[in-house]
N, C-alpha and C positions, 0 to 999 in steps of 0.2 A: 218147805211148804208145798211145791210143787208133787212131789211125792203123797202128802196126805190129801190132797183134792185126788191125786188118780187113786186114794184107794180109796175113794169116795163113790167112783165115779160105776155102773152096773155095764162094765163092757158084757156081759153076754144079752144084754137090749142091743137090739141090731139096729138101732136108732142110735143110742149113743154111740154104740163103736163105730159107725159111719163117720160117726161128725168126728172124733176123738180118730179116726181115720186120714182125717180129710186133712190135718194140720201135718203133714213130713209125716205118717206114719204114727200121730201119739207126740209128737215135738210141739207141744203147746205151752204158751206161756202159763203166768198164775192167772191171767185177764182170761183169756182163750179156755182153759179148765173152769170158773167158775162159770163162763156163760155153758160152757156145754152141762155143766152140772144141775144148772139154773132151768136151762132147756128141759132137761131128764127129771126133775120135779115136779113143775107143774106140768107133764106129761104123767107122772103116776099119780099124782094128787088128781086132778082132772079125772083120769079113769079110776080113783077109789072115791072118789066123791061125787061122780055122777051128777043129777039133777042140785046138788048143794055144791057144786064148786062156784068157787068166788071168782067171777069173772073178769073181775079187776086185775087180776093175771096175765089176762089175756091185751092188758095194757102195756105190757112189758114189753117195749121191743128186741127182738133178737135175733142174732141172724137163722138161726134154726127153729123159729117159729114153723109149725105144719097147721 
């Protein structure tokens, strides 16, 4: 599992590779990859949806909220 969340996950975003950083180098659990995956979503949905992003998202808490 752990394997198909990192190939999920856009490490050339300097955003997620930081966080996807931050854990040992990339030694993250399956908990630890979905919130960073989680993070890296509603950061591209946000920026493709603009004025129509569902702000209910931004109810989510996480630790890599910006």
């Amino acid at each position: 599992m752990t394997e198909q969340l990192e190939a999920l996950l856009n490490l050339e975003d300097p955003i997620t590779q930081q966080h996807w950083m931050s854990w040992d180098k990339g030694d993250c659990s399956e908990v630890g990859l979905c919130e960073i995956l989680l993070a890296q979503l509603i950061r591209e949905h946000k920026s493709e949806n603009g004025v129509y992003y569902d702000t209910d998202y931004d109810q989510i808490k996480l630790r890599y909220q910006n």
